[in-house]
N, CA and C of each residue as an Amber inpcrd file, in Angstrom:
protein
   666
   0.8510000  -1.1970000   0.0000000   0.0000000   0.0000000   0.0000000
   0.8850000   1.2450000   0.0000000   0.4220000   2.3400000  -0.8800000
   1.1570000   3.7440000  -0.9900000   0.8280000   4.3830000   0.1500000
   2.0480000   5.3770000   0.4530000   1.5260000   6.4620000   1.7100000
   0.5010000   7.2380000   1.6570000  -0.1400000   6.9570000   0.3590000
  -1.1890000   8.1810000   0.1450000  -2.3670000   7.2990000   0.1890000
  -2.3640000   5.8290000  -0.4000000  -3.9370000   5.0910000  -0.0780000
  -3.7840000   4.7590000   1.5310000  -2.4050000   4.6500000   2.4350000
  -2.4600000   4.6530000   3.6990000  -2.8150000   5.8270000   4.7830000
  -2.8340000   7.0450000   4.1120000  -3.3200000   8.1590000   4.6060000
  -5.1500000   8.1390000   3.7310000  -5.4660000   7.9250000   3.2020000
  -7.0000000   7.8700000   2.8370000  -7.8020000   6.8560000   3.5220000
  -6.3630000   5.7230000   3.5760000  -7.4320000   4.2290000   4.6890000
  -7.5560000   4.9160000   6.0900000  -6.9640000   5.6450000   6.0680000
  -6.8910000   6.3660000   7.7670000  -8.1680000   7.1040000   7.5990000
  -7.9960000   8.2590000   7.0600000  -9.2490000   9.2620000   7.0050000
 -10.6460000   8.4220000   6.8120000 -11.0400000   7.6240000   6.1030000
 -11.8510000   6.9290000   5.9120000 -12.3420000   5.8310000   7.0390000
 -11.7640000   5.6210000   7.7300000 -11.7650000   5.0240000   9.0610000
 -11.9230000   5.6980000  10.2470000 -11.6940000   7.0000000  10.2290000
 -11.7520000   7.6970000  11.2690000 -13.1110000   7.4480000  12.6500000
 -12.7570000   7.0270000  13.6120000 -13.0760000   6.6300000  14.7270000
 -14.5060000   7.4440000  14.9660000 -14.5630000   8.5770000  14.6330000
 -15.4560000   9.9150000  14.2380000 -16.9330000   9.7640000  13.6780000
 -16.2170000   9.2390000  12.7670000 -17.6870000   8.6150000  11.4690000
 -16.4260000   9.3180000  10.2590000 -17.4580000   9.5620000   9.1230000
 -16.7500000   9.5380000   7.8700000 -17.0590000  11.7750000   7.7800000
 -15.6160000  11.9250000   7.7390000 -15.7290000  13.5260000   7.0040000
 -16.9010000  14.0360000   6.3460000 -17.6720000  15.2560000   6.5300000
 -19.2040000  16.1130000   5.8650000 -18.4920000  17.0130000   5.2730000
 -18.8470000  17.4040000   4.1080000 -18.5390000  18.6390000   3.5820000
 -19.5800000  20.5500000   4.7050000 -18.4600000  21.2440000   5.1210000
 -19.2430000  21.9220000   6.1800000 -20.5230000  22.8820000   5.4280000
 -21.5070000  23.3870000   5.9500000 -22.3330000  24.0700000   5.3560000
 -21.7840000  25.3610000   4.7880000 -22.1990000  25.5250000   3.6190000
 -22.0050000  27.4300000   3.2350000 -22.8120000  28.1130000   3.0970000
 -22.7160000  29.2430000   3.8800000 -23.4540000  30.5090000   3.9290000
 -23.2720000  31.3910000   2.8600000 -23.3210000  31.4040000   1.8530000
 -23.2820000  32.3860000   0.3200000 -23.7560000  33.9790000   0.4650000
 -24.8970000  34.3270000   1.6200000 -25.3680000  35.0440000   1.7210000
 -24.3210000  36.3700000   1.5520000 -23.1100000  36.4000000   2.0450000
 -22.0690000  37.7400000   2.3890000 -22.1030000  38.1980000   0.7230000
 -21.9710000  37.2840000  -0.3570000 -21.3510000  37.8350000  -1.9780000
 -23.1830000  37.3360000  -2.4290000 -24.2350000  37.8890000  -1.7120000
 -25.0620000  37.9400000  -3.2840000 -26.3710000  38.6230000  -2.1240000
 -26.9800000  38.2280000  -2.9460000 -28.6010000  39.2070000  -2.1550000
 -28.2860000  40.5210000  -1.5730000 -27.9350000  41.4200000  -3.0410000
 -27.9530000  43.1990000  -3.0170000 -29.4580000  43.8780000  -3.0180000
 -30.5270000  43.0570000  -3.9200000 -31.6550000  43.9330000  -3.4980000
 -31.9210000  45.1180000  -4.5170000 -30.6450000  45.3580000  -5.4250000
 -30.8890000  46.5590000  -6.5590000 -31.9870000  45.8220000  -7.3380000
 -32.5330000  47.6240000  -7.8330000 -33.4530000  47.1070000  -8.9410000
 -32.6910000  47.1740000 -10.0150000 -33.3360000  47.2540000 -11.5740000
 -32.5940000  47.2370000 -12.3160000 -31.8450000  48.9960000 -12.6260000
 -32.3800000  49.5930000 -12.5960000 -32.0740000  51.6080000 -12.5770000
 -31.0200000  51.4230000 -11.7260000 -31.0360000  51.0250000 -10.5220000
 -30.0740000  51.1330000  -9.4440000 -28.8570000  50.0640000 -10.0040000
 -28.9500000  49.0680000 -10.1950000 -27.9390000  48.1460000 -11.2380000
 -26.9240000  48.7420000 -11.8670000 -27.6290000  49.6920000 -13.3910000
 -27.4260000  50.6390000 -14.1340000 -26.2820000  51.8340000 -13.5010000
 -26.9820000  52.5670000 -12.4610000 -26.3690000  53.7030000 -12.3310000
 -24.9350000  53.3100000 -11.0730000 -24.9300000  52.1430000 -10.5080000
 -23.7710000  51.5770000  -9.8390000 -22.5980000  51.2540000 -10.8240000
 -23.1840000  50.3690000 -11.8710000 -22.4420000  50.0200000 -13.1350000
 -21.6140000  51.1910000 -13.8370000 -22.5710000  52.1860000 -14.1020000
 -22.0420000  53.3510000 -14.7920000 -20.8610000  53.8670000 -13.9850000
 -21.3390000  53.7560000 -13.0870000 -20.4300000  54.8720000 -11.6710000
 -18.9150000  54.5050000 -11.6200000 -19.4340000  53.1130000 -11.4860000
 -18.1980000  52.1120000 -11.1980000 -17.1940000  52.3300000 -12.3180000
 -17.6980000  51.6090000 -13.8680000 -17.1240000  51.7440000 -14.3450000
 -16.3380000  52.8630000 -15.1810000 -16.9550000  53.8280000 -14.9040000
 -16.8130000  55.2720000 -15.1340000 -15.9450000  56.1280000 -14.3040000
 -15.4160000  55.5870000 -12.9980000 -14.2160000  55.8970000 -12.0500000
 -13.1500000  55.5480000 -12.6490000 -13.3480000  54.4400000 -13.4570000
 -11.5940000  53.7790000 -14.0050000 -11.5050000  54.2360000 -15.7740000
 -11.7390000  55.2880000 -16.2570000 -12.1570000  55.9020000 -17.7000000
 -12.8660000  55.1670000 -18.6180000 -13.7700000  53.5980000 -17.9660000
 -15.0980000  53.2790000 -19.0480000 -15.9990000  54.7100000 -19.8210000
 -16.0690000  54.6230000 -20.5660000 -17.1590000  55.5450000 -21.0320000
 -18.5090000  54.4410000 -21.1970000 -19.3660000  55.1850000 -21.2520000
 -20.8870000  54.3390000 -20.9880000 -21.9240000  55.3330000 -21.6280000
 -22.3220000  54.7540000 -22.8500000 -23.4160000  55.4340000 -23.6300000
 -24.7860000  54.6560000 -23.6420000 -25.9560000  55.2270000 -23.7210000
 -27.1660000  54.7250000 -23.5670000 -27.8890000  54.8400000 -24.7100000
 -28.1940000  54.1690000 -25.3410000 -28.9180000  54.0170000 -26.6930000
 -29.9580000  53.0840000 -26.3220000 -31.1640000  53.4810000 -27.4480000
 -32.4220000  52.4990000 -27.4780000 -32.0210000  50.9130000 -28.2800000
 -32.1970000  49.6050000 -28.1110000 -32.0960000  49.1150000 -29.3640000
 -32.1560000  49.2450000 -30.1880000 -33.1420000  49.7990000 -30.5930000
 -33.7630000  49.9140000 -32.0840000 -32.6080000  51.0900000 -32.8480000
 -32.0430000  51.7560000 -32.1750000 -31.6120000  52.9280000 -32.6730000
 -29.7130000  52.5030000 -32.5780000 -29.0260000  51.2780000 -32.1120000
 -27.7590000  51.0450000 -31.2960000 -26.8200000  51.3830000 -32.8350000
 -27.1000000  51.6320000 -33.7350000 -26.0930000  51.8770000 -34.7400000
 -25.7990000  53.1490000 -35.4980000 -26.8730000  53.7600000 -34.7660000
 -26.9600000  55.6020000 -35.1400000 -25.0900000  55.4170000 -33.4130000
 -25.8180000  55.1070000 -32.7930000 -24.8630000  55.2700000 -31.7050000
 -23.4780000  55.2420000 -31.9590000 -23.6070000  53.1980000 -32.2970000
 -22.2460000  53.2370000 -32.7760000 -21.4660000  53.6460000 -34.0730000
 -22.3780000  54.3230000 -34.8040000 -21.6890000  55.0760000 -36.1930000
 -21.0480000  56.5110000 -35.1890000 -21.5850000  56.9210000 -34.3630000
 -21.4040000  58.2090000 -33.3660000 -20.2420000  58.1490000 -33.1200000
 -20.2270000  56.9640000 -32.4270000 -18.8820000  56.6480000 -31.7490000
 -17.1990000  56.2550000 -32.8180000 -17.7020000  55.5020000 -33.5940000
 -16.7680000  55.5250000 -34.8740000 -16.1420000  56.8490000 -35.2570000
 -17.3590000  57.8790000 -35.3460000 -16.4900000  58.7100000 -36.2930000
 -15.3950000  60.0370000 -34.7920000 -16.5770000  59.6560000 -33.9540000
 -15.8380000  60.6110000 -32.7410000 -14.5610000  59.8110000 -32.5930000
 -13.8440000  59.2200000 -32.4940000 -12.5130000  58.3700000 -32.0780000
 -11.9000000  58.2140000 -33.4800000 -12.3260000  58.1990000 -34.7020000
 -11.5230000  58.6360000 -35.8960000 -11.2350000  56.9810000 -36.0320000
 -12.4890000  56.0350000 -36.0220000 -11.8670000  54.7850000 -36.1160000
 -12.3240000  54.7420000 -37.7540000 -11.2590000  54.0180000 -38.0350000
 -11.1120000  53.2010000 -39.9100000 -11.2960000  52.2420000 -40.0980000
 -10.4390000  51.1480000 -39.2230000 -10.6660000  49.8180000 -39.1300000
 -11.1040000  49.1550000 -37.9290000 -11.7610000  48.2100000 -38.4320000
 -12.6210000  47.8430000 -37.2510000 -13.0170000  46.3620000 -36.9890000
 -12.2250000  45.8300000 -36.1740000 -13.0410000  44.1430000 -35.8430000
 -13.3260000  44.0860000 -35.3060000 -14.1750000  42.8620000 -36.2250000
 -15.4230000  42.2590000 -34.9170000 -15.7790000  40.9250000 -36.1500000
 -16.6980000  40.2460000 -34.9580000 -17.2120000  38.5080000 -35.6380000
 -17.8800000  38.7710000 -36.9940000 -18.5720000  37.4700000 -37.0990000
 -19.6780000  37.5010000 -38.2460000 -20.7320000  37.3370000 -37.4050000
 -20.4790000  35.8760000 -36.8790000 -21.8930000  34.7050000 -36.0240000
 -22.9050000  35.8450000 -35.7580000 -22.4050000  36.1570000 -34.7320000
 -22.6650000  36.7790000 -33.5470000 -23.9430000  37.7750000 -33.9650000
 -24.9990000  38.0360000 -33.5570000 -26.4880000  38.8640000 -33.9350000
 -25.3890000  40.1840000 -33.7720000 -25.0130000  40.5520000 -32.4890000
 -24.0030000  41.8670000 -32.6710000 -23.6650000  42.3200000 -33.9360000
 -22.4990000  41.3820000 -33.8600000 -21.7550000  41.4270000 -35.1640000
 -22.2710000  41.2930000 -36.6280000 -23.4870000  40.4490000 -36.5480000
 -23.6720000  40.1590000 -38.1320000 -24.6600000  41.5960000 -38.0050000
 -25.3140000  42.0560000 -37.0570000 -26.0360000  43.5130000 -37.8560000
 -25.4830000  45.1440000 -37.3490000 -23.9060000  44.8020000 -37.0640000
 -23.4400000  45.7040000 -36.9080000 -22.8700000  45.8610000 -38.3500000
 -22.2670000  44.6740000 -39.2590000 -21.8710000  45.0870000 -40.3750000
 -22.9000000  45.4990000 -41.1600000 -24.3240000  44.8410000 -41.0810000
 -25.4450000  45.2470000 -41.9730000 -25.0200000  46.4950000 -41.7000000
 -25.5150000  47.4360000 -40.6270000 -25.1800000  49.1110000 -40.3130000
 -24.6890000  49.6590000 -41.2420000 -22.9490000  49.1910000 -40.8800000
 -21.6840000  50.0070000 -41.5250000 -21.4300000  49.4540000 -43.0090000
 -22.0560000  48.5640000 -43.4020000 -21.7740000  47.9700000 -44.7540000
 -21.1410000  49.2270000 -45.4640000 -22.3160000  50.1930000 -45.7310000
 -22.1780000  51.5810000 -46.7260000 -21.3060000  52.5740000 -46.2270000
 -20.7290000  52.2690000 -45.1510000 -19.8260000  53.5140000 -44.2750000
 -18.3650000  53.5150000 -45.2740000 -17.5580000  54.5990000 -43.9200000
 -16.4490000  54.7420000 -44.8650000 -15.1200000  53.6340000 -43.9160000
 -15.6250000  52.9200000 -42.9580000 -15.3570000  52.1380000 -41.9660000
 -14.8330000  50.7750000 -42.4780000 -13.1260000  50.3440000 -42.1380000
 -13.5540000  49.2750000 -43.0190000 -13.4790000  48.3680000 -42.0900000
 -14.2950000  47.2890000 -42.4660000 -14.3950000  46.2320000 -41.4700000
 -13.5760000  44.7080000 -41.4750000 -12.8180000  44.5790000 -40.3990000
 -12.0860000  43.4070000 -40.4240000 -12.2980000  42.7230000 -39.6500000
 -12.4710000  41.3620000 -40.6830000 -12.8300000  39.8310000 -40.2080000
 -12.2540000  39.2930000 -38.9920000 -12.4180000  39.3350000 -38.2840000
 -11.4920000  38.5890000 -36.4920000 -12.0240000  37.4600000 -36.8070000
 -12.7120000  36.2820000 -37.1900000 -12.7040000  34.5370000 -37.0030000
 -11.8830000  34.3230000 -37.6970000 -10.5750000  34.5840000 -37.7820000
  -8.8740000  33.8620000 -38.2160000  -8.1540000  33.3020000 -37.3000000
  -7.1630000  32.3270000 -37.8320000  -6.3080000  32.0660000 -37.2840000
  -5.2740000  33.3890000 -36.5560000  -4.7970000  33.7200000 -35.8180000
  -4.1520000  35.0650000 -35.3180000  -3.2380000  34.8020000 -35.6050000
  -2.3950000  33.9340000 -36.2490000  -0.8470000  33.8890000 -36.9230000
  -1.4860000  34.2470000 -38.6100000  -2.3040000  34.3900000 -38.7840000
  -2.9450000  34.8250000 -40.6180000  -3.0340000  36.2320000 -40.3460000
  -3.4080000  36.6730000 -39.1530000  -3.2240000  38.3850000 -38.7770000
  -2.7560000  39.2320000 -37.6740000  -1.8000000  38.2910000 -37.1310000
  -1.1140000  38.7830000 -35.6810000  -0.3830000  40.4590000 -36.5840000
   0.1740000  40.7630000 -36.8580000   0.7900000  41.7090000 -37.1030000
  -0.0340000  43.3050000 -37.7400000  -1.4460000  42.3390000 -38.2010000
  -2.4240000  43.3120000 -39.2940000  -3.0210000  44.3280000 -37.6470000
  -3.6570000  42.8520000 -36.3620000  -4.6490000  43.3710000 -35.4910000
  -3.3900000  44.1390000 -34.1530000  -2.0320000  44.0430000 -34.5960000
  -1.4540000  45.2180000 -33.2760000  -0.7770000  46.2520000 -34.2850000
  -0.9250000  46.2690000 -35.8270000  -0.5240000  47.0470000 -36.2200000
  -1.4590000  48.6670000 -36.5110000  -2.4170000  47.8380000 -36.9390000
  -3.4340000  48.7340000 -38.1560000  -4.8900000  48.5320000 -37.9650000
  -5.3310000  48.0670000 -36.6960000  -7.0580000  47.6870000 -36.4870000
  -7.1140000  48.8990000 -34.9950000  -8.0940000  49.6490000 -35.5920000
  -8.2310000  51.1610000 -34.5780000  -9.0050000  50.5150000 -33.5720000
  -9.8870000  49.6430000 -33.7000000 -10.9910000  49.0820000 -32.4120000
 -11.4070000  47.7500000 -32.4560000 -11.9480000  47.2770000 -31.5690000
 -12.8960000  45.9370000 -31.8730000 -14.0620000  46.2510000 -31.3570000
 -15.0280000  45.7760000 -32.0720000 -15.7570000  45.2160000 -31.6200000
 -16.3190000  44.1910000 -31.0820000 -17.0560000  43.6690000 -29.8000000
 -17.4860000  42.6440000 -29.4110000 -19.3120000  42.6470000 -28.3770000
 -19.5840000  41.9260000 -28.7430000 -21.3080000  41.5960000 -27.7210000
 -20.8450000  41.4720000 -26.2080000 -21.2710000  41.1230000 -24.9690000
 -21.0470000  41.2050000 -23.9890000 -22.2440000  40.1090000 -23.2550000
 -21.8090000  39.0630000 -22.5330000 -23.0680000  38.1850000 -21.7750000
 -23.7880000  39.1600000 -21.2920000 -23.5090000  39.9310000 -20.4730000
 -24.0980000  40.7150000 -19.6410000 -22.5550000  41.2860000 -18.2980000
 -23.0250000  42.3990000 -17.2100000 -22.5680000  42.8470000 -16.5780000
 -22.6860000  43.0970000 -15.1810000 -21.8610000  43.4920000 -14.5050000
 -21.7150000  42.8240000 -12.6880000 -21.9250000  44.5030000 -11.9350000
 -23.1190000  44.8240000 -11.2780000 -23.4280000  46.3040000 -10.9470000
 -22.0250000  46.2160000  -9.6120000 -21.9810000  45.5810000  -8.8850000
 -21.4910000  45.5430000  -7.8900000 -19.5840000  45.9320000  -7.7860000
 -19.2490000  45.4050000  -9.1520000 -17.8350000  45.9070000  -9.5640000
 -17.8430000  46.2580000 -10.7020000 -18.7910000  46.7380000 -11.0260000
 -18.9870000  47.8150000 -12.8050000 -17.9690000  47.2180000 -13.8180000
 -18.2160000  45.6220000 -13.4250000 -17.6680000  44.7800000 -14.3610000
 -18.4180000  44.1590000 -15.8190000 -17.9980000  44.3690000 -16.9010000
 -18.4700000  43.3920000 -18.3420000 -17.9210000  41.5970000 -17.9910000
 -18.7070000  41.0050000 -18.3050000 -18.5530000  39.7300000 -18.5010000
 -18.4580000  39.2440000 -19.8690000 -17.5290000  38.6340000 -20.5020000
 -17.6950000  37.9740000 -21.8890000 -16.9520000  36.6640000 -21.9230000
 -17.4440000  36.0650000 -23.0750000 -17.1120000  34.7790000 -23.1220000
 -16.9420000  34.4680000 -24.8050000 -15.3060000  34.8970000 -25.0570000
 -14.8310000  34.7640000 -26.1970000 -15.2590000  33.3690000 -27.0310000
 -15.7980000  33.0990000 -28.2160000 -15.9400000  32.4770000 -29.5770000
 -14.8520000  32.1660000 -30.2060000 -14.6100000  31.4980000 -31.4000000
 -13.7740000  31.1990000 -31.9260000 -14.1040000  32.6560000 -32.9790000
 -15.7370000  33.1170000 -33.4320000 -16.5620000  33.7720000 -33.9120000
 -16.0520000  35.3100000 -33.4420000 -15.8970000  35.6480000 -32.1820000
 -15.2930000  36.7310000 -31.4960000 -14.3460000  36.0110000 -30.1680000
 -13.1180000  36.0430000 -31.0880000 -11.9520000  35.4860000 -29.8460000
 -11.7400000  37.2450000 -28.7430000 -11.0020000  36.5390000 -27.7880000
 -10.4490000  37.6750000 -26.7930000  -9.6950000  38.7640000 -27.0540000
  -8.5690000  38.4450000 -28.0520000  -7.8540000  39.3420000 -28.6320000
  -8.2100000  40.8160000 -29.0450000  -9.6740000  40.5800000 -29.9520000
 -10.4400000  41.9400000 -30.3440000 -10.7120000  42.9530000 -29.0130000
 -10.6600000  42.1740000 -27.8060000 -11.5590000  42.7640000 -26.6650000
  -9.9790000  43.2920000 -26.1040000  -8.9570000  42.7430000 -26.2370000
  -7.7490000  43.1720000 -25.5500000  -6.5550000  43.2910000 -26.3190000
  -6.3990000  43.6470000 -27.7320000  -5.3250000  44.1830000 -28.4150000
  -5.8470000  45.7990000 -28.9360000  -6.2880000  46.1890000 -29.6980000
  -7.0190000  47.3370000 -30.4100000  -7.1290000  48.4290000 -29.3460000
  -6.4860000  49.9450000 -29.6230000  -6.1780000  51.1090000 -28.6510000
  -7.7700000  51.4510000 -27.9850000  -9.1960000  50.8580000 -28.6360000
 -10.3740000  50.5120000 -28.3680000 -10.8220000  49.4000000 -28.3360000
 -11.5190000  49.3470000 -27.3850000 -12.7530000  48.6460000 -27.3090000
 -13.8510000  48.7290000 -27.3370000 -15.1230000  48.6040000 -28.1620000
 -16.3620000  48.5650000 -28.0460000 -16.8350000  48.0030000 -27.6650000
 -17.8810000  48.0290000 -26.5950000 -18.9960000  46.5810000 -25.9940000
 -20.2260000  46.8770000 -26.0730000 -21.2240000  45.6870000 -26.6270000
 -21.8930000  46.2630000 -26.5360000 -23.2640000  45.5750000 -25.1910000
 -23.7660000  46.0900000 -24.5280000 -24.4930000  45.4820000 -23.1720000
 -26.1340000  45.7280000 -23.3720000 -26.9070000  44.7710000 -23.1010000
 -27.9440000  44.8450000 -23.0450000 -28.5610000  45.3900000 -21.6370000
 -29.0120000  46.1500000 -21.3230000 -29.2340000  46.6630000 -19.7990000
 -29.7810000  45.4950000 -19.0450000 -30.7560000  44.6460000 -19.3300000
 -31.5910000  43.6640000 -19.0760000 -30.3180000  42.5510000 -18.5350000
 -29.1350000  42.7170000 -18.7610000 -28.4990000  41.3000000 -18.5680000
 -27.4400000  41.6320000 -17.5770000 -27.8200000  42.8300000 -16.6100000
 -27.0170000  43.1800000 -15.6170000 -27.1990000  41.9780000 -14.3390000
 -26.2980000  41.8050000 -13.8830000 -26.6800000  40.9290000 -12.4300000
 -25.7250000  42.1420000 -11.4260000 -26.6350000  41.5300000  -9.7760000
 -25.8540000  42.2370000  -8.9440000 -24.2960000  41.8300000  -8.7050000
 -23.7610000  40.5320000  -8.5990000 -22.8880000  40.1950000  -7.6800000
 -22.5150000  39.6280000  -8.7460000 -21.0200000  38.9420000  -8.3670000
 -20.3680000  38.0270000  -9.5320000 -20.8280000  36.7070000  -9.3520000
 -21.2930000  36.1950000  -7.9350000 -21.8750000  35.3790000  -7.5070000
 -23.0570000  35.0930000  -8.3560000 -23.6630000  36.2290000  -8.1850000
 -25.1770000  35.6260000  -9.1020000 -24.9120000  35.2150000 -10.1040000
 -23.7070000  35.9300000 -11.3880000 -24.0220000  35.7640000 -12.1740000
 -23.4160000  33.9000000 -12.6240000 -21.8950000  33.4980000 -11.7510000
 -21.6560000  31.9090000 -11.5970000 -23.2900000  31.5070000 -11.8020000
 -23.9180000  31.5600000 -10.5820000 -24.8130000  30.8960000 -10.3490000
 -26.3630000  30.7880000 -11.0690000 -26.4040000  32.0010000 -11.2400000
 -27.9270000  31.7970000 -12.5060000 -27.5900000  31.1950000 -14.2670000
 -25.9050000  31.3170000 -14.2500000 -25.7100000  30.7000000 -15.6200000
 -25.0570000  29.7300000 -15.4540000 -25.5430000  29.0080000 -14.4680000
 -24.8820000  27.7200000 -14.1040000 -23.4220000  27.1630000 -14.3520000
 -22.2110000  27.9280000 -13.9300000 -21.0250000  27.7950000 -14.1460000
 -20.3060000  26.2270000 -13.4640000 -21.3030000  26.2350000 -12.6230000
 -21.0520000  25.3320000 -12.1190000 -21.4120000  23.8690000 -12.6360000
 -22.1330000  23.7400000 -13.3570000 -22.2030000  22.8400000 -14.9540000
 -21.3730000  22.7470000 -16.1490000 -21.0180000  24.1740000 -16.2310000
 -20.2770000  24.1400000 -17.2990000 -19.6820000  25.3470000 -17.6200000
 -18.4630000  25.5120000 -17.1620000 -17.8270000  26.1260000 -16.7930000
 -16.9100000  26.7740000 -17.9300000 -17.0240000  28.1470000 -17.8830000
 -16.6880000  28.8390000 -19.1870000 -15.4910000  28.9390000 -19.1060000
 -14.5480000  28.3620000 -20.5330000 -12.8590000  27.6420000 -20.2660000
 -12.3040000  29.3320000 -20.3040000 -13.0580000  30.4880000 -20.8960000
 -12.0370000  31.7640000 -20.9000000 -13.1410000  32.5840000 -20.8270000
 -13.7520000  33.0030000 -20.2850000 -14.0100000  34.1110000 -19.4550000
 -13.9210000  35.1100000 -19.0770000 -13.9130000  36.5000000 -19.9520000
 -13.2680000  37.6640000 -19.3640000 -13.8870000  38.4240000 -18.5140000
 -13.8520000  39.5420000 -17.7850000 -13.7160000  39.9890000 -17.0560000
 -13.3970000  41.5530000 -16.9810000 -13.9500000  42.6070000 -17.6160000
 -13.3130000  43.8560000 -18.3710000 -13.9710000  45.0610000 -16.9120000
 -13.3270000  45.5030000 -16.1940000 -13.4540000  46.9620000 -15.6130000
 -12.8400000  47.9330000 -15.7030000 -13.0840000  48.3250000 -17.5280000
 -12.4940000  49.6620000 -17.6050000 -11.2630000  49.5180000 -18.4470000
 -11.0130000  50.4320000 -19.0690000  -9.3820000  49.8500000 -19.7020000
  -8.2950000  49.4090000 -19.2890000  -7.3030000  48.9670000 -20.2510000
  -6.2960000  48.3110000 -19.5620000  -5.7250000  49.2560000 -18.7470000
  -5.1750000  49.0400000 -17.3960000  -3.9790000  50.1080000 -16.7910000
  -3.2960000  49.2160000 -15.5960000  -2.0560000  50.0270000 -15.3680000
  -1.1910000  49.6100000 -14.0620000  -0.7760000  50.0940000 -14.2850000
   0.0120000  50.3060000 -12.5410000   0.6230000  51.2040000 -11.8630000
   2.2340000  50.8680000 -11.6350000   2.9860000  51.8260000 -11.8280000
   4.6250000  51.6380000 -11.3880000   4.8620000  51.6750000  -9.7640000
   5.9670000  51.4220000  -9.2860000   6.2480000  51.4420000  -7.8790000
   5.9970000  52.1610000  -7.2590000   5.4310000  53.7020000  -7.9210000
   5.2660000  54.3400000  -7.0200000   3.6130000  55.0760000  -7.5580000
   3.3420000  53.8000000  -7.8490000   1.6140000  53.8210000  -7.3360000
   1.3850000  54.8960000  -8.5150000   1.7740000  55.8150000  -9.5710000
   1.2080000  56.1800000 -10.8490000   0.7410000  54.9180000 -11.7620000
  -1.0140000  55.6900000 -11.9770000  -2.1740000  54.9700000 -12.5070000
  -1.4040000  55.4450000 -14.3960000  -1.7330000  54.3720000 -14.9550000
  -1.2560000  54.2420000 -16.4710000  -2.3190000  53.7560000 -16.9400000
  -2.8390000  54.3320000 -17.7990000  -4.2240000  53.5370000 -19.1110000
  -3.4090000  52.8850000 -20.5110000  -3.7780000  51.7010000 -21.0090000
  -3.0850000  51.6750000 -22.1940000  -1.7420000  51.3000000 -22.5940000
  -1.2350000  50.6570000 -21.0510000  -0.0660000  49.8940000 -21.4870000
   0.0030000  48.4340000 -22.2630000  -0.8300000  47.8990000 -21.8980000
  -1.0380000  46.4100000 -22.2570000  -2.0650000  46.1600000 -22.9030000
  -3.1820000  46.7740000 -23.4060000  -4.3180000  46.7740000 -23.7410000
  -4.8090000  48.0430000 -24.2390000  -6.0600000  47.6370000 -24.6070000
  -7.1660000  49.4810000 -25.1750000  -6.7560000  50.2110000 -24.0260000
  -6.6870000  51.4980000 -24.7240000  -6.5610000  53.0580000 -23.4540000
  -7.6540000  53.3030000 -23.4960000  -9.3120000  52.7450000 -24.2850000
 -10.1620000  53.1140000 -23.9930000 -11.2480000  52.1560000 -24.0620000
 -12.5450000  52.3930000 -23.2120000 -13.3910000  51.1710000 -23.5240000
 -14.5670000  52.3430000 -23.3440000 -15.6020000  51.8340000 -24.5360000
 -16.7640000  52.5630000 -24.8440000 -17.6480000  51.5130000 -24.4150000
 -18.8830000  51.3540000 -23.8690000 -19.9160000  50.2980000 -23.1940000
 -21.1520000  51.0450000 -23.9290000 -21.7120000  50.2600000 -24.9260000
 -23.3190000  51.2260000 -25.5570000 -23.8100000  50.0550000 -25.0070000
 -24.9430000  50.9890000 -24.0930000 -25.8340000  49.9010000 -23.3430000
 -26.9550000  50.1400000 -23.9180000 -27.5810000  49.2490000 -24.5590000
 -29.2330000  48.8370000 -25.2250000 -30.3220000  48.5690000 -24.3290000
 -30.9600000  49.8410000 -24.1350000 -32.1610000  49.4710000 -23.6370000
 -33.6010000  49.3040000 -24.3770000 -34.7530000  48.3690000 -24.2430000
 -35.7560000  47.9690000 -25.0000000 -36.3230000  49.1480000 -25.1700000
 -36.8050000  50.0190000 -24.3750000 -37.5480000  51.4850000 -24.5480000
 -36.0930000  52.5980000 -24.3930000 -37.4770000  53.3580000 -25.7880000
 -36.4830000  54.4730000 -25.7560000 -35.5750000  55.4420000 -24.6950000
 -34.3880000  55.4980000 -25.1300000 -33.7590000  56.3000000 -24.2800000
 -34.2070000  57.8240000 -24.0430000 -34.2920000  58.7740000 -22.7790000
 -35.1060000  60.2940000 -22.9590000 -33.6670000  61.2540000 -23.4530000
């Protein structure tokens, strides 16, 4: 017998009875109680302390927005998926623009040099977002890999207001992570930045210096 099935015949024997897994109290990371407005304006806040920008558009209207945003930032080139409802009627939009649009479902050795040389933004959809740390949640595609969301001096996201959760907790738990567990996962509050030794805040070393969030709500925006 190994020292390790002789340390399990032990535990398993224990004079005691057999080891319980102890109870958990979850309550401390979830049950905030926001409505959805209150969600919203934590989210904004949050992410709007660390230079997120956060625009509010109606659905129906999200490409008057993001043509807005294109031409304010002087973007030219621009990736983003096909699959993706985002993506496939964000190009419907810009088809006729002066915007040109580049394909991200490649291999990144077919365009490693094109997307850190010469692609002004990406675009990408967003699961939804965390009010509690004015965090985006996404879950890169082969359709929209990670790269678009973290190479390009921008980022675009785009958020459905409806798919805010309070806690990060909730959101594991109402999309059952615990079934099936999302292999890459991001995690976006705000653009890239860090700090040197002596604690100066930097945007844009490692990532976008900027992240734009157009949040889609079902009724019109006032």
């Amino acid at each position: 017998m190994s020292a390790r099935d002789a340390i399990l015949k032990r535990l398993r024997e224990r004079s005691d009875g057999p080891l319980s897994a102890p109870e958990c109290d979850f309550a401390v990371v979830t049950n905030r109680g926001w409505n959805q407005q209150e969600r919203l304006e934590r989210f904004e806040r949050l992410i709007g302390s660390v230079h997120g920008e956060v625009i509010h558009t109606a659905r129906t209207a999200w490409g008057d927005a993001l043509a807005e945003v294109l031409h304010a930032k002087g973007v030219r080139r621009l990736a983003l998926g096909r699959d993706h409802p985002v993506a496939a009627e964000a190009r419907k939009m810009l088809s006729a623009g002066s915007v040109d649009l580049v394909d991200a479902d490649r291999d990144i050795e077919a365009w490693q040099r094109e997307q850190f040389d010469s692609v002004d933004a990406g675009l990408t959809s967003t699961r939804g977002a965390i009010a509690e740390t004015g965090s985006l949640w996404l879950w890169p595609t082969p359709d929209e890999p990670r790269l678009i969301s973290l190479v390009p001096p921008l980022h675009i996201a785009v958020l459905d207001a409806d798919t805010l959760e309070d806690t990060f907790f909730d959101v594991v738990e109402r999309h059952g992570w615990a079934d099936g567990m999302p292999t890459n996962a991001l995690l976006i509050s705000g653009p890239s930045k860090t700090a040197d030794i002596e604690q100066t805040l930097a945007y844009g070393v490692h990532g976008p210096r900027e992240l734009v969030v157009l949040v889609r709500h079902a009724q019109e925006v006032p």
